[in-house]
N, C-alpha and C positions, 0 to 999 in steps of 0.2 A: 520422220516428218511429224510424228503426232509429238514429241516432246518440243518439238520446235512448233505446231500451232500451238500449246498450251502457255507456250510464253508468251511467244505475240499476243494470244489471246490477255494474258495478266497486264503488259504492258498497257493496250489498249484502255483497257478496262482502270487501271490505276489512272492514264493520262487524263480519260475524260472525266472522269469522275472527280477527280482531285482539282482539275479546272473548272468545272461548275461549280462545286459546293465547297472548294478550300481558297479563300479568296488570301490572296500573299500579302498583301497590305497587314492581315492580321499578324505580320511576324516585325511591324515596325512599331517603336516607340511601347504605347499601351494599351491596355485595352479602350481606347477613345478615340480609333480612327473614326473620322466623317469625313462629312462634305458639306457647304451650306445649301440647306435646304428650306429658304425663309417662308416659299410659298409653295402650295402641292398643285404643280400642273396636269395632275392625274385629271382633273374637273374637267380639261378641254379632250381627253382621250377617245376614242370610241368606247361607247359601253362594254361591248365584247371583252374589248383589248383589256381593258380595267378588272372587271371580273374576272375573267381569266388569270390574272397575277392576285387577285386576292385570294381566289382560287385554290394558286402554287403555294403561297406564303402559310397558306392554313396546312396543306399539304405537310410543309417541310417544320410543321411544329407535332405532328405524329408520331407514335413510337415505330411503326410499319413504316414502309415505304413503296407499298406497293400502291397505294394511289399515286403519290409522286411519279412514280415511275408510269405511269399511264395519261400522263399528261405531256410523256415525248412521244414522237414519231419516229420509235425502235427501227422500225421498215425502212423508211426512208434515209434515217440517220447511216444506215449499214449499207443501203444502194448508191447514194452518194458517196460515200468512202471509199466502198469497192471500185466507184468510178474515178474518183478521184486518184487513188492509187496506181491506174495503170499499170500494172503487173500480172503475171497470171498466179492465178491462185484458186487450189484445189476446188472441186464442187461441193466435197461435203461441209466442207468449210464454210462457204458461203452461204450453205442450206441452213446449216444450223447456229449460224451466227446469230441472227436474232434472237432466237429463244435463247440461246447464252447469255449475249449483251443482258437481256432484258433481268436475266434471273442475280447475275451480278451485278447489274446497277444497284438494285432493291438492295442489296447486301452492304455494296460499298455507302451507298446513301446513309446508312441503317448506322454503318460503323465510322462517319465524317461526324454523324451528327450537327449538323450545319443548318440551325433554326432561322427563319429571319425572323425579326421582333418588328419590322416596318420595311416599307418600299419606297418608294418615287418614279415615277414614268416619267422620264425628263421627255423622250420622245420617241412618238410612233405616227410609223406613216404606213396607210394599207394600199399596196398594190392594186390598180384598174382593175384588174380581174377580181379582186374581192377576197382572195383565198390566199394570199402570202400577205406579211405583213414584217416590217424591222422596225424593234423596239430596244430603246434605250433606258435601262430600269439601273435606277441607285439603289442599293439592300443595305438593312443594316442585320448584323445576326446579335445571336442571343446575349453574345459581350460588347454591342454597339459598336460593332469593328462594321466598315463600310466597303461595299464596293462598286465599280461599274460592269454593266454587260450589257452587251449588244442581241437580242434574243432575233433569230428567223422562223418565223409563227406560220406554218403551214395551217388553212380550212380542210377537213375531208368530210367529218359526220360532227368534228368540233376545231377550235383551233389545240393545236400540238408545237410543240417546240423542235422542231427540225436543224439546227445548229445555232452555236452560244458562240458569242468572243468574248472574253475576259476582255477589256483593256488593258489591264495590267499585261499581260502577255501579248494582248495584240494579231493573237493566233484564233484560225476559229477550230473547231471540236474537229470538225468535219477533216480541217487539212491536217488536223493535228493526227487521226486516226489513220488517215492514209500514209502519211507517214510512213508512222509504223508498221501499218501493212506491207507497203513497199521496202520501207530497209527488212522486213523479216523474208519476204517470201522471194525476195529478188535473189536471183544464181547465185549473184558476188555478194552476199551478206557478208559481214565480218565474221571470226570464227567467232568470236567471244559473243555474238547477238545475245546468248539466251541469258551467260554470266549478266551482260551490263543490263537486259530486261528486268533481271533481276531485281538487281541493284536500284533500279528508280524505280521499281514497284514499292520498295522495303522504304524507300527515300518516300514516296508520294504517301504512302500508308500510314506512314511517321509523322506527316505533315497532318493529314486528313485529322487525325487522332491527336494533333497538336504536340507532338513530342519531338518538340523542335532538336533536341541532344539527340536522338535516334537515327531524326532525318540528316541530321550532321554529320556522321557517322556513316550512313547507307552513301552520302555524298561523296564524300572522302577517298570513299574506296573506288571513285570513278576516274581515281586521278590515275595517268599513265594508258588508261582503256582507250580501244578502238572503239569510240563513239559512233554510232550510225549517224549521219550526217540528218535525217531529220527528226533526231533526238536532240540537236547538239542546242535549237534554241531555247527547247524547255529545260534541259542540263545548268545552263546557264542562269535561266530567270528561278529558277528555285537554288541551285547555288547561293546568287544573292542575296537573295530575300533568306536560304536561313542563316549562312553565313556573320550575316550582320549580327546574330546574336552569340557568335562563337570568335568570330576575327574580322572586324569595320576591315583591315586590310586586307583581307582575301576575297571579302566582297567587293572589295571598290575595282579588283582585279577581275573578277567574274564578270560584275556590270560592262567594264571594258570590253571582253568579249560580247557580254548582251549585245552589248549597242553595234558591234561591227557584224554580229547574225542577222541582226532586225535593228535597224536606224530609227526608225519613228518609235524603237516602243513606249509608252510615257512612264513605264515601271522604271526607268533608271534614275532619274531623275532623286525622287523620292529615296532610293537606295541610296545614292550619294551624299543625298541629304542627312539623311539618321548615321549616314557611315563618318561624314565627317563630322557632326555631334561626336559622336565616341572618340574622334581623333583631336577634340576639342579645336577646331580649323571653323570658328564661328562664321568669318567673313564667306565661307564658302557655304557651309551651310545655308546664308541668307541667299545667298547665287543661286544652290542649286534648288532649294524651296521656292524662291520667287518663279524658278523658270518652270516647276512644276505648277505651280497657280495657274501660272500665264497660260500652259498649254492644256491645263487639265480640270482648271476651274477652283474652286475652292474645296478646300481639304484643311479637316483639322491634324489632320497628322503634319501637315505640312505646316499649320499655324502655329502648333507643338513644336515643333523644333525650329521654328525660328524666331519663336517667342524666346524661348531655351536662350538662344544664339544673342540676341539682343541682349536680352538677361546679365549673361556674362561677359558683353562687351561693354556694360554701365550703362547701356540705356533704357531706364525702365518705363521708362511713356512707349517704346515703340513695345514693348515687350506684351506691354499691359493690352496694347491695341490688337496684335495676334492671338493672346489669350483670348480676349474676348471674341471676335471674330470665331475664334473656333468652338468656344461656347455656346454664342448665339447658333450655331453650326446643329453642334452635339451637344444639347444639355445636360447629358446622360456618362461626358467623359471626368471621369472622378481625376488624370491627371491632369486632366487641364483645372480643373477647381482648385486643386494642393499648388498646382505654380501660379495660378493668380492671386491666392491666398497668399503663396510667401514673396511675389512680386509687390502688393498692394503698399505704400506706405503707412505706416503707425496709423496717422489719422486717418483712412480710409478703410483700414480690416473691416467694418464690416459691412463692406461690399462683398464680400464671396459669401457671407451665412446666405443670400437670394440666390445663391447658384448653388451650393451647396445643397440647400431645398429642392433643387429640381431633380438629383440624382435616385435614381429609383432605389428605393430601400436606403435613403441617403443614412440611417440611422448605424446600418451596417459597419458606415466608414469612419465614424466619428474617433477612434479608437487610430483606427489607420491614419487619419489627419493629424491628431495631437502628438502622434510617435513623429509623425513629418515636421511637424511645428518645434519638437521637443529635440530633434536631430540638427536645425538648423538656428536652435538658437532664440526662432521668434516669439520671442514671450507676448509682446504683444497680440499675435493671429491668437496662439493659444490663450489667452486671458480672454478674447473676444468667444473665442470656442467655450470655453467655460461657463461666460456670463449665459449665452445663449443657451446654454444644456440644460443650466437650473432654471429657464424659464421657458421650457419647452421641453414636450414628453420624450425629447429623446436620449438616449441616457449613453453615458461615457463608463466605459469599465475601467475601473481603478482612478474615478476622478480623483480623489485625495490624492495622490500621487503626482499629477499635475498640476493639479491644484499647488501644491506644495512648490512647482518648481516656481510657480510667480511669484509667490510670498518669497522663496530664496531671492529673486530678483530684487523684489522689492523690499529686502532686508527684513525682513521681519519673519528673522529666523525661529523664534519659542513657537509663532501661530505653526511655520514649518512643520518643525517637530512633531507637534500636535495633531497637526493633518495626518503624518505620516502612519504615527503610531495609530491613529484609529484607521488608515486604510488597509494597514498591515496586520488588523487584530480579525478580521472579518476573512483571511483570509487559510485556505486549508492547511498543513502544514507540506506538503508535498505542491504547492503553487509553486512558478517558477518564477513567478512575479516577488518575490519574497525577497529576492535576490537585489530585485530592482530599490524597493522600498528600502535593504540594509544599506543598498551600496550611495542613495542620497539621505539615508538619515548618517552614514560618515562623512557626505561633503557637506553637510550641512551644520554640524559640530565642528570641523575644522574652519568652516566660517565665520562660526563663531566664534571662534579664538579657544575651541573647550573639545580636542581630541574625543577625551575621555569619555564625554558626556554619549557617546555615540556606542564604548566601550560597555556601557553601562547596560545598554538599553538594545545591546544585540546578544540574542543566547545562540550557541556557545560562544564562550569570550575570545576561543580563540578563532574564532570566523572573524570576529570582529578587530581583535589583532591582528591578522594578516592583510584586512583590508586597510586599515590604517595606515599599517606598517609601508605596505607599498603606494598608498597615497602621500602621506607625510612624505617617505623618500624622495616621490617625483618632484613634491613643491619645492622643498632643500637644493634641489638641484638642476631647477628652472631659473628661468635669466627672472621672474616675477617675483620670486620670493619673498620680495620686501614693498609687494603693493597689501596695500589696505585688504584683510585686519591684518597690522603688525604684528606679528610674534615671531620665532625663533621657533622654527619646523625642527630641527636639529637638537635644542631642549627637550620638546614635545615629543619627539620619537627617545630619547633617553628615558625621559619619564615612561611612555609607554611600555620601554620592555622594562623594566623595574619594577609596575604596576604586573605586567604578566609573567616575567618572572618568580614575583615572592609569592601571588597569590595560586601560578600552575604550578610551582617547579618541579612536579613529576610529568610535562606533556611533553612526550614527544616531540609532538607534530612543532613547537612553539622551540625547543631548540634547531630541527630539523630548519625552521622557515628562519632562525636567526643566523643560521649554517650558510645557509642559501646567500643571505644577507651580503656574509663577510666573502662568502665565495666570487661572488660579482662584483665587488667592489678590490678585489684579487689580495683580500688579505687573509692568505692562507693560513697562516699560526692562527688564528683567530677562529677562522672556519673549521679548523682542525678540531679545537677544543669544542666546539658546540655540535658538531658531528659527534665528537666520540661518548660527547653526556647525550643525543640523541640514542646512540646506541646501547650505550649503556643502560639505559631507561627501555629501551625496546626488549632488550636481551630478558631484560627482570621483568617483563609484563607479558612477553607471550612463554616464559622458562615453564608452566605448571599449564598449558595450552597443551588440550588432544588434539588427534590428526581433524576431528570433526567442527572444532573453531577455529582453524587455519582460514585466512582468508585472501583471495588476491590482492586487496590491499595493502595486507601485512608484507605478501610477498615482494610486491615493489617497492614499499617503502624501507625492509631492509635492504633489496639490491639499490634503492638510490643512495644512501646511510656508505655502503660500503663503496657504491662511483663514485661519490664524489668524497671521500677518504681520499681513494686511488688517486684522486685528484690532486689534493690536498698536497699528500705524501709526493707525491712524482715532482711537485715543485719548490718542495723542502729538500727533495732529494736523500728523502728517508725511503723510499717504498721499496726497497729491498727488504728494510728492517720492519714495515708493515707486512710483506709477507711472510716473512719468518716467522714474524710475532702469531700467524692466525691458525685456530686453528682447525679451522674446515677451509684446507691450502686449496681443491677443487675450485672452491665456491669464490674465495679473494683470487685466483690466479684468473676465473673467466674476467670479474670484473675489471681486474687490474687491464687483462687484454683489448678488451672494450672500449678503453678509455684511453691506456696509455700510447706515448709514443715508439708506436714496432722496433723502428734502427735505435733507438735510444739506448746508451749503455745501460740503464737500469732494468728495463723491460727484455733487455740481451741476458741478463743474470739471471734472472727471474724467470725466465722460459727454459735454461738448460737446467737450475734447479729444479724446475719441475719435471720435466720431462725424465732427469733423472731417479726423480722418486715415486713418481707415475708416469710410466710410460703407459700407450695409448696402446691398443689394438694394433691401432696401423703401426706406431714404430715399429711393435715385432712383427708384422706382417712383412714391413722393408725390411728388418735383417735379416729375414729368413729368404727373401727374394735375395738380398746381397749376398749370401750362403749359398744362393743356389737351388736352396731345400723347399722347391717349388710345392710337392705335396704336403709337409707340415705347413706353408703359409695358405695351401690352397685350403687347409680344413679351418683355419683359422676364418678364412673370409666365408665359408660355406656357412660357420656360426653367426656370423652377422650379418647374412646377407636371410638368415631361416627366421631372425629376431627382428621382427616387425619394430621394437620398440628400442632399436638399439641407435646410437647417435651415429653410428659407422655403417649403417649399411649400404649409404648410396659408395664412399669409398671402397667399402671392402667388395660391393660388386666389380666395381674396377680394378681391381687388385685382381680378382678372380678371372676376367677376361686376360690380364696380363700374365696369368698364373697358367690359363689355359694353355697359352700360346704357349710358353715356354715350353710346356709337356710337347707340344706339338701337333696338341689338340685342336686342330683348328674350326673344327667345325661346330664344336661346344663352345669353341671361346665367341664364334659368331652370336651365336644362341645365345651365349652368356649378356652379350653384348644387346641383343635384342631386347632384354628385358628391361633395359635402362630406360628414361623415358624420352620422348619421339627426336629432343633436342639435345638429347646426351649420346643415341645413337652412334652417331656418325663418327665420334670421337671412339668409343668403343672397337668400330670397326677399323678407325685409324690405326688405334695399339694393334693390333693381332694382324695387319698387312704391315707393319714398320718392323716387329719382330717377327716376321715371316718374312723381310726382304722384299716384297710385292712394291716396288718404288712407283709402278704406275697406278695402284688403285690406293695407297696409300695416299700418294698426292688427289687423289678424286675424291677419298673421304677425307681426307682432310682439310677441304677446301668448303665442304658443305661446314664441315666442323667446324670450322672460323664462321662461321653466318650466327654461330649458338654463344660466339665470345673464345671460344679456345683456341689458343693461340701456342707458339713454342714451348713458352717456359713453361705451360701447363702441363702438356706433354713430357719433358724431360724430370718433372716430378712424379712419373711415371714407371718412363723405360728409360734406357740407354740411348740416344739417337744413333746411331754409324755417323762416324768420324766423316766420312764422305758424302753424308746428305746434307749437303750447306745450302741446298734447294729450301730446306725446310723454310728458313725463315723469309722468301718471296714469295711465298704461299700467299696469295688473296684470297677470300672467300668467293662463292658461287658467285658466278653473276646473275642469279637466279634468285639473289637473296633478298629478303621484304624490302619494301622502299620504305625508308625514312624520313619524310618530311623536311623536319628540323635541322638533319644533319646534309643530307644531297643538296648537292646544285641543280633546284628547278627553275630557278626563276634570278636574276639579275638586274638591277635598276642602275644605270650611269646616271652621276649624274654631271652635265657638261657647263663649260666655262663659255661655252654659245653654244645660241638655239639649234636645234637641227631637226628637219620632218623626216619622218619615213616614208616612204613609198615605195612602190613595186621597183621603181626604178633602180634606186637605192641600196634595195635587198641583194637585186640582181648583179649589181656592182661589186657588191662585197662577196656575194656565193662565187661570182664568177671568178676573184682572187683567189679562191680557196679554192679552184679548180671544178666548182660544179657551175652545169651548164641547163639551168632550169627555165621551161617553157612556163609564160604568164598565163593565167587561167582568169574568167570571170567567176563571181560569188555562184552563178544560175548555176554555174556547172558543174558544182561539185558535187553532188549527187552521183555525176557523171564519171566520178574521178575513182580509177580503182585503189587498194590499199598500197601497192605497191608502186606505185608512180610518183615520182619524184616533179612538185613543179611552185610555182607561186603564186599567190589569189593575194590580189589588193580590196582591203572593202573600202564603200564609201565614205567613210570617218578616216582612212587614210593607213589602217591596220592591216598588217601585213604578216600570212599565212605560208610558212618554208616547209612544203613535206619532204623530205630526205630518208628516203631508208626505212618506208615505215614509221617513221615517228613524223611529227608535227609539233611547230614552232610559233608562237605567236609571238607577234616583234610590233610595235609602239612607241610614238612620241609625245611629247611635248613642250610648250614653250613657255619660259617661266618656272615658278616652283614645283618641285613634287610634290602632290597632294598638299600644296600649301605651304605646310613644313615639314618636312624629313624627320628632322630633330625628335617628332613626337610620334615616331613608328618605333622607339627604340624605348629604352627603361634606365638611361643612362645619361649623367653630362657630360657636356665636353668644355674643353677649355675654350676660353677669349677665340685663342687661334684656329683651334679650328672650328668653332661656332662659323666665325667670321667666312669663313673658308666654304665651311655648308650653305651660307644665305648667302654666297655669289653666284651661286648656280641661276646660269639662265635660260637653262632645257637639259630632259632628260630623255632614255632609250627604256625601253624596258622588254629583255628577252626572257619567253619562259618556253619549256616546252611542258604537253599537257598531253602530250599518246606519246611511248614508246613500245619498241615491241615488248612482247611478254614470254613468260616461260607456258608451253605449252598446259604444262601439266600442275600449273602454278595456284596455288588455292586463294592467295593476296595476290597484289598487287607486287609487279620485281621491281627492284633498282635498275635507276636509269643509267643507260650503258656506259662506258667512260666514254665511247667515242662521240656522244651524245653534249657532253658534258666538256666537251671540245671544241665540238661545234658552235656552243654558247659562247665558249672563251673566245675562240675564233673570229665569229660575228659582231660581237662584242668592242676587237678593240678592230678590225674593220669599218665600225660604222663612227664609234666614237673618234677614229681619225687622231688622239692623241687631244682629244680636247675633254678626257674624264678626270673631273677632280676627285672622285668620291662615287662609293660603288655601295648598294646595301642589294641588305640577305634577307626579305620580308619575312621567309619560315623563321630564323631567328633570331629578327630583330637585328639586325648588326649592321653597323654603318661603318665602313674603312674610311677615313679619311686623316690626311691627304692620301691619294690613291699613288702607292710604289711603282716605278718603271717593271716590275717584276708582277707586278698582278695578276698579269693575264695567264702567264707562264707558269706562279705559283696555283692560279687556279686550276690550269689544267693537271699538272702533280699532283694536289692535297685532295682535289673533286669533291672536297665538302666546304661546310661553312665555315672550316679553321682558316681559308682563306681570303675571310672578312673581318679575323679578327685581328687587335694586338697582342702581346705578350702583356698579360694580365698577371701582379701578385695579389694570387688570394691570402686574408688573415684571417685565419681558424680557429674559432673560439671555442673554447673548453664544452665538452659536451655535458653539462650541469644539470642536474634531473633534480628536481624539486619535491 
């Protein structure tokens, strides 16, 4: 009991806390969420009411927080949740809860850091009795990220904040705590309560502390868990909100749930909005923004991305109107400055420097601006940024620099130069800016029609040779090459290695990078010749080098010298006679392996050659095991398994467990086995029950042992298998083994050639083909519903809920496109035909499931079951009725279209995502090291 109140307790304490002070809006778009706020209706408030938040707001800029914390009503906050909870639960518990809450608030407070820089009282109304009051406060915090909440203002000796609703969540603290109270201390909790407690404490703490990658992570691992049912709607609204910055499609799938837990909540909206920005589905964007306005007021986040959205649909008057709009909002939001900036036309730039001006510490960003201005090209914004800097105190680092790139625009390359080299002369030699300054005084000499002059005037030359080099190449071999200034890129790169040639020809690095040259362009004799004066030159420069000026540099650079040789050689169809020729055979035979082709006859030569004039530890280890002469291999493996530093020790421990067994050692070769590490085990344990004959715990570690990648062949590189264990190779791994994402069937999208809704009705049609017979349930009652009960819950949006067996199914439609266009959940084209094939789609289904059971003693998350993964298949062409044209795999990316009479069937065999792909050839290009 007491490790189970201590969770409950952490949940708790994460929930509320992470919902007053971690407002989820901060995880969209920038830091310049608002709302407008043109006029402060705080002037019509009661005076109390008013003080009182100016109060908190001074409060929550403290380094303590234990004033904060004394402006709740701890007491009340904990009587009402107890009440609300309904359950029984301990006395001491109850006794000491407050003084808990109170001491963890202060802490969690302490560690959110969640300043507000301003407020707004949109609205408060004080209750007849005088002593409750509900108020409506807008904040913004210390990054101008905005939010709403709903405050219940209890009177006793002062007013106190007795329960909060976020709006974005839509939940208030009070129900939110009970909650939890009641899924922990109720009979029927899940087993995993204290695991998934966990998990959204590590998730909300991540959040609180802004580490959105952490909370992504802590989220993740909630996939497949038995959720407690009133966790399941805060699971979902932080899902979304961090999602968005890890996968717009895994959010847009979470929101979906959001909205069938809680229908009003106004966070979805907004989620859909930023999620279809990233999916570039503008027309939806302006949809789902607009309908977030409509219900939720004005919001610059919301004018941010549909300014965004306009933007890139070519209309810049509306674009220019939501920027502003979110401006006049937030003055304070620097993204919205940069895209009105580069939305502005030529003649109007400067209209952002007056917005610009009202960003606090606007001087901070000026630097941030000109990189945005200098990324997209607008010379104009940055010339205006320019002119303003030299007549106002606020100062641009590295102006020469950009300065430089208008004068390139504006042809008047010599003043360029000149800028350059004086912003480049002031700077340390360790800047990294340095970098920037050589790499536009090269584009700006090849503008000029004068490579060289670029050559001239970067030390060392060959920095400046290689930057050239690979500049010059790209223009040579661009469809532009012959736009203004004329010249002959292809002359000018001849010239240049000639110029670096006669005056390096002892560098290295300058045949090495002409090596490189000829290797990419796949002319091997060529590349051949200037690798081997490469080497040649290396050989004579480090030959009179002690072991104390050895450097890893030198070390890569001979093993690149010698791969790409290997390279060279393997497609002259010389590299037999490169490794003959060498003579540190060791040192050419790894590279040659590295690179070459394994089954190739050449690489086939070259490996018995070797092995014949070096054999390995392990060969004689095997012939001594092919001998029989178990104890001379077992001493062999006892030597390199005692030699920390030997390249054979993880083999020759394995050899050793095999060596055991033979003797008959079986309980040394276990031990032996044990000391391999935690995912090597099992495999260990395999050998020494396969050569013991044990056919039944062989197949049980050997099945863990597939979860770690070992498989047959690995095995019989081993031992002997018996003739008779033909079991071996239908050997699956646990089903106990990590869930994989990417590769399982979680989740299913049809999409159909007509519309089709879901409903309870619907579901029940198709479960009841499959031979299950499931009783309807309302949303109220699941709470109500134990783990093991099998039924179906339709929500209001029309989403529908299938538990079977301990797991849990969420099933959806729509009518019209997915998420707009399909096409751009993937990272691939498709042909005319089946472009055409995807944009006929006039509704879609989409099955996931999101619990299944687990391995009791399971420290991840397991794989979800096959018959799990059957039941999807099942459902799937049940509801689709033969009307799916096209089927995707959102974990990865993968669209099957046209969708094969075989889909269903091959999905339930393959149970991964190979059953959304085609037969792909991949072309493998030379692994070329520079």
């Amino acid at each position: 009991m007491q490790s189970k109140t201590i969770w409950i307790r952490s949940a708790i304490f994460a929930i509320l806390v992470g919902h007053l002070s971690v407002d989820t809006t901060v995880l969209f778009a920038q830091s310049d969420s608002a709302t407008p706020t043109k006029t402060d209706r705080s002037a019509v408030v009661d005076p109390e009411i008013r003080d009182f938040f100016e109060r908190f707001q001074e409060t929550t800029r403290k380094e303590s927080a234990d004033e904060l914390v004394s402006l709740l009503d701890i007491e009340y906050i904990c009587e009402q949740s107890l009440l609300k909870a309904d359950v029984e639960i301990p006395d001491f518990f109850r006794t000491q809860m407050p003084t808990i809450i109170k001491q963890q608030f202060q802490h969690w407070f302490e560690l959110a850091d969640d300043r507000w820089s301003r407020h707004e009282i949109v609205y408060a109304n004080i209750a007849e009795d005088g002593n409750h009051a509900e108020v409506l406060v807008r904040t913004w915090d210390q990054d101008y990220t905005t939010t709403r909440t709903f405050f219940d203002l209890r009177r006793t000796d002062q007013w106190r904040i007795a329960d909060w609703t976020d709006l974005s969540l839509g939940l208030s603290s009070q129900w939110m705590m009970a909650s939890v109270l009641r899924d922990g201390f109720n009979s029927d909790q899940p087993e995993h309560f204290q695991r998934v407690s966990k998990m959204v404490v590590e998730a909300i703490t991540a959040l609180a502390q802004n580490d959105l990658s952490g909370s992504a992570t802590a989220l993740r691992q909630l996939m497949g868990q038995d959720i407690p049912q009133g966790m399941r709607t805060l699971r979902w609204c932080f899902c979304s909100a961090v999602e968005l910055h890890a996968d717009a499609t895994y959010a847009l799938e979470c929101v979906d749930k959001l909205e069938a837990y809680e229908p009003q909540s106004l966070f979805k909206e907004l989620v859909r909005c930023n999620a279809y920005l990233e999916l570039e589905q503008y027309e939806l964007v302006i949809e789902e923004g607009q309908r977030f306005l409509n219900r939720f007021g004005a919001d610059a986040d919301a004018f941010y991305s549909i300014g965004l959205a306009y933007k890139n649909l070519g209309n810049t008057e509306k674009a220019l109107e939501y920027f502003v709009a979110g401006l006049d909002d937030t003055p304070e939001a620097y993204a919205l400055v940069e895209s009105f900036a580069l939305t502005l036309p030529e003649d109007r730039k400067n209209e952002f420097v007056e917005r610009f001006e009202r960003i606090p510490d606007y001087s901070d960003y000026a630097e941030t601006l000109a990189d945005a201005f200098e990324i997209e090209n607008d010379i104009a914004a940055l010339r205006t940024l320019i002119e303003y800097v030299e007549n106002s105190p606020t100062e641009l680092p590295n102006q020469p620099y950009y300065h430089a790139l208008v004068l390139i625009h504006d042809k008047q390359f010599e003043d360029a130069i000149g800028r350059l080299i004086q912003g480049r002369s002031v700077l340390d030699e360790d800047d990294y800016y340095l970098d920037y300054y050589n790499d536009l005084i090269c584009d700006t000499a090849i503008a000029m029609g004068d490579p060289l002059r670029a050559y001239e005037l970067i030390d060392p030359a060959t920095d400046a040779f290689t930057l050239l080099l690979d500049k010059l190449e790209i223009l040579a071999q661009s469809d532009d090459a012959t736009d203004e200034p004329a010249m002959d890129f292809q002359s000018q790169i001849e010239t240049l290695i000639q110029t670096q040639t006669e005056r390096y020809p002892d560098e290295v690095d300058t045949w090495n990078t002409l090596g490189y040259r000829e290797i990419t362009a796949e002319n091997y004799e060529k590349a051949k010749q200037h690798y081997e004066k490469a080497l040649e030159l290396f050989e004579k420069q480090t030959a009179n080098q002690g072991p104390e000026e050895n450097n890893d540099y030198d070390e890569y650079l001979e093993e690149a010298l010698f791969s790409n040789l290997a390279i060279c050689h393997e497609e002259l169809g010389t590299l037999v006679d490169f490794y003959n020729a060498a003579e540190d055979k060791p040192f050419v035979y790894d590279m040659i392996a590295y690179n070459a082709d394994y089954e190739g006859q050449q690489f086939q030569t070259i490996d018995e050659l070797y092995r014949k004039e070096f054999p390995s530890p392990i060969d004689e280890i095997k012939q001594q095991i092919a001998e029989k002469a178990f104890e001379k291999a077992l001493e062999i493996c006892d030597q390199h398994v005692a030699d920390e530093t030997s390249d054979y020790a993880f083999e020759a421990l394995i050899f050793k467990v095999v060596c055991l067994a033979h003797l008959e050692r079986f309980d040394d070769a276990i031990l032996a086995a044990r000391q391999l590490a935690d995912e090597d085990r099992d495999f260990g344990r395999a050998i020494v029950y396969a050569i013991k004959n044990d056919r039944e715990r062989f197949a049980a570690a050997f099945r863990l042992a597939a979860q770690a990648g070992y498989g047959p062949l690995i095995l019989k590189e081993y031992i002997d298998v018996p003739d008779d264990w033909d079991f071996i190779d239908e050997i699956q791994p646990a089903a106990d083994q990590e869930f994989n994402q990417f590769f399982e069937v979680r989740r299913i999208v049809l999409l159909l050639s007509e519309p089709f809704d879901i409903n309870a009705y619907s579901v029940h049609r198709a479960a009841s083909s499959l031979g299950m017979d499931l009783p309807t349930v309302q949303p109220d009652s699941l709470t109500e519903r134990a783990d093991e009960e099998d039924y179906l819950c339709e929500f209001p949006n029309g989403a529908v809920i299938l538990a079977h067996q301990q797991s849990e199914y969420f099933i959806n439609s729509g009518r019209g496109h997915y998420r707009g266009d399909p096409k751009n959940l993937v990272y691939h084209q498709f042909d005319t035909e089946v472009t055409n094939l995807i944009d006929s789609h006039q509704g879609w289904i989409a099955i996931d499931i999101y619990q299944w059971p687990q391995a009791d003693d399971a420290d991840v998350t397991t794989a979800i079951p096959d018959d799990c993964v059957k039941l999807i298949a099942d459902l799937g062409r049940e509801l689709a009725n033969g009307n799916a044209i096209a089927a995707i795999h959102e974990d990865s990316a993968s669209i099957l279209a046209p969708l094969p009479p075989t889909f269903f069937d091959d999905l339930i065999e393959q149970k991964s995502y190979t059953a959304f792909k085609e037969a792909v050839t991949e072309t493998v290009e030379p692994n070329v090291s520079q």
